[in-house]
N, C-alpha and C positions, 0 to 999 in steps of 0.2 A: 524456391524459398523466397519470399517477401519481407521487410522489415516496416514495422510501422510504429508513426512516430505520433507523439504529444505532449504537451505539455499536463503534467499532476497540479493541478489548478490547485483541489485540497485534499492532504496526504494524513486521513484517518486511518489508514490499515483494511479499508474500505473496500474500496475499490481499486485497486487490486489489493487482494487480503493474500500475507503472505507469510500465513503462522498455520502450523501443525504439518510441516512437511512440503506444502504444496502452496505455488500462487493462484491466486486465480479470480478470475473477471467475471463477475456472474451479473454484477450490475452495472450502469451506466454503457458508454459507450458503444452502443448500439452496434454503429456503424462497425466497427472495428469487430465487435464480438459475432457480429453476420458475413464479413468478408474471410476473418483468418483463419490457416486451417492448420492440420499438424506439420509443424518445422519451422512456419513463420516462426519471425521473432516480431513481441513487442517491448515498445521502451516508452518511459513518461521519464520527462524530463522537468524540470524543476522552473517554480514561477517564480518571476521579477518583480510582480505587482504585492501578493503573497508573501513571499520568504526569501525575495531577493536572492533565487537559487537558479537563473538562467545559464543555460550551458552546464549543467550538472544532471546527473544520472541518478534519477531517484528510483530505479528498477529496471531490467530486463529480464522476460521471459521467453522462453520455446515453447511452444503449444506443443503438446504433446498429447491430448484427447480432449478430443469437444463433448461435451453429455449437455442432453435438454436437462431443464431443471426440473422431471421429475426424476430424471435417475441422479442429480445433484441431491437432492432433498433426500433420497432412500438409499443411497448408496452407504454402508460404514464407514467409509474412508475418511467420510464429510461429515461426520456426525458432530466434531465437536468444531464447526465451522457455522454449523447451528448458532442464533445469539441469544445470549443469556443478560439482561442487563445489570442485574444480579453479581455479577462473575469479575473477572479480572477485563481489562482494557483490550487483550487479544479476542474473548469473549465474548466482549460487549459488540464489536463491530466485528463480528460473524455476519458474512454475504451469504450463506444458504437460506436465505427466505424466501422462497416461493413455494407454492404444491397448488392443484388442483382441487376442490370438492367438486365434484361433477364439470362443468363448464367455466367454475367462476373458480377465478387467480385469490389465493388467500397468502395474505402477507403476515408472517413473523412480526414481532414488538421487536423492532429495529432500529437502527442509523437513519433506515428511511423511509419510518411511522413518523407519524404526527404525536403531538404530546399524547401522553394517558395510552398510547398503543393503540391507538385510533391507525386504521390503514391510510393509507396517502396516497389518493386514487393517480394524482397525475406522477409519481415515478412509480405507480404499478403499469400503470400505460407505457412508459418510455422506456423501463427494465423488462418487462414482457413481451414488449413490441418484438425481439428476437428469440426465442426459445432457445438458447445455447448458451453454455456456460465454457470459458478456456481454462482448462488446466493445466500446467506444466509442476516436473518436478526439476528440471532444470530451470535455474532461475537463480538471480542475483538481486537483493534488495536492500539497499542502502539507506531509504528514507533521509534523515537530518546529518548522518553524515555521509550525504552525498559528493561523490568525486567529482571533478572536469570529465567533461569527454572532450578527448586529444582535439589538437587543432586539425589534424590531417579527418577528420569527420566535418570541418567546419569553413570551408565546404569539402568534400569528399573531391580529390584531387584529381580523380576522371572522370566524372560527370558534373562535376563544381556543385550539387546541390549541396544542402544544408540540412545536417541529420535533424537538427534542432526547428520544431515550429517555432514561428512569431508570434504566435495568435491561438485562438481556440480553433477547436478541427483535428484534422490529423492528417497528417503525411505516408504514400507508400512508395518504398523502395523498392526496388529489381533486387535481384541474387547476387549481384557485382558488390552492391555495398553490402545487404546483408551479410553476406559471407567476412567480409571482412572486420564487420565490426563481432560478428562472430568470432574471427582469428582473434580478438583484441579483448575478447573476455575471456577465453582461454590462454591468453600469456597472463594477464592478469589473477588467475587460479580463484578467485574469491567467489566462493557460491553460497546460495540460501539468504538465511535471516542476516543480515551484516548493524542492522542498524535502526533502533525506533521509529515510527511511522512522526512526522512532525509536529500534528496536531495532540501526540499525547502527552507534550511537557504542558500542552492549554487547560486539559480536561481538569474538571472540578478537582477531579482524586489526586490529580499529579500536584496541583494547586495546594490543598489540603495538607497532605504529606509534605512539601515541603515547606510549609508555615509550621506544623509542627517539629518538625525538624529544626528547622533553626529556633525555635521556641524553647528545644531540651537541649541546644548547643549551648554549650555555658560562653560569655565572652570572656576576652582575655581579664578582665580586671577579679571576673569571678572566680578566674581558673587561680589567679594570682591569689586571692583569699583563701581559697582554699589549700592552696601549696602551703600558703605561709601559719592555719591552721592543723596541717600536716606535718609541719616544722613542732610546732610548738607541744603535741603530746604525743612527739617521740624523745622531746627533754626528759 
């Protein structure tokens, strides 16, 4: 068992999308989605530049089945991991987009098209470049209310490394830590969905919604007019 680590540069729900039961990595990270296999654990950890979130746990998963992305794309399980932009904000940043027509990679109207649903040739190159997708249904995802991870991880007090990368990349651990920080989400009990992806208080919808919100919030001086018109034809 291996643990691998990164930093969540930008935390759409994207990459790792971790709505309708299951996490899972079908795009970006290459490297990490060609090396891990089932029982590693991965963790993205939280950016400084970003969301001022260093040293914070914005997910971990167990791999628990790798599928190429054609049995991602046909599989049921995954169906509504499909994106719809259309749909709600879990919807919308659906990672099931890839499928074959004969030799040529067809992309989804996604997170990562070009406007108008135009394909976007170079992350069809960099997300296809590995044919494998990780899925775990063990998993913990915190997003914007991400925790600390303990100091005794920082550095891990028998090997002194640092679960935490500095930079872009990724880090892999041996089984000594894995394991441990494994023991350290099981005292912790908190599994699944725990916490919105960060980028969705940005999105236009969240934006909108809450302009109108405070738009039909009445303030106190209106609230006070109307109490005191409330007063007045129950004389």
């Amino acid at each position: 068992m291996k643990l691998y680590s990164y930093i969540v540069a930008r935390d759409f729900g994207f990459a790792p999308n971790p709505f309708f039961g299951f996490c899972t990595l079908a795009t970006c990270k290459p490297k990490i989605r060609a090396g891990a296999t089932v029982g590693d654990w991965i963790i993205g950890t939280g950016a400084k530049s970003r969301y001022d979130l260093a040293g914070r746990l914005i997910y971990a998963m167990q791999v628990g089945e790798v599928l190429d992305f054609a049995s991602y794309w046909n599989d049921p399980r995954f169906l509504r991991k499909r994106p719809n932009l259309n749909g709600s904000l879990k919807v919308i940043y659906g990672d099931n987009i890839y499928r074959r027509v004969g030799k040529k990679w067809v992309q989804a109207d996604s997170h990562h098209s070009l406007e108008n649903g135009r394909p976007n040739k170079a992350n069809i190159a960099w997300d296809t470049g590995v044919d494998r997708v990780l899925v775990a249904t063990k998993f913990v995802y915190w997003g914007k209310a991400a925790p600390m991870i303990p100091k005794q991880f920082r550095p891990f007090r028998r090997s002194k490394e640092d679960i935490c990368c500095k930079a872009r990349g990724y880090r892999v651990f041996g089984e000594e830590l894995a394991a441990a920080f494994a023991g350290w989400l099981e005292q912790q009990g908190k599994w699944g969905f725990q916490g919105d992806p960060l980028e969705f208080d940005k999105h236009v919808r969240a934006v909108d919604a809450e302009k109108k919100k405070k738009k039909n919030t009445p303030t106190r001086a209106t609230r006070s007019a109307r109490q005191r018109a409330a007063r007045r034809s129950a004389r």
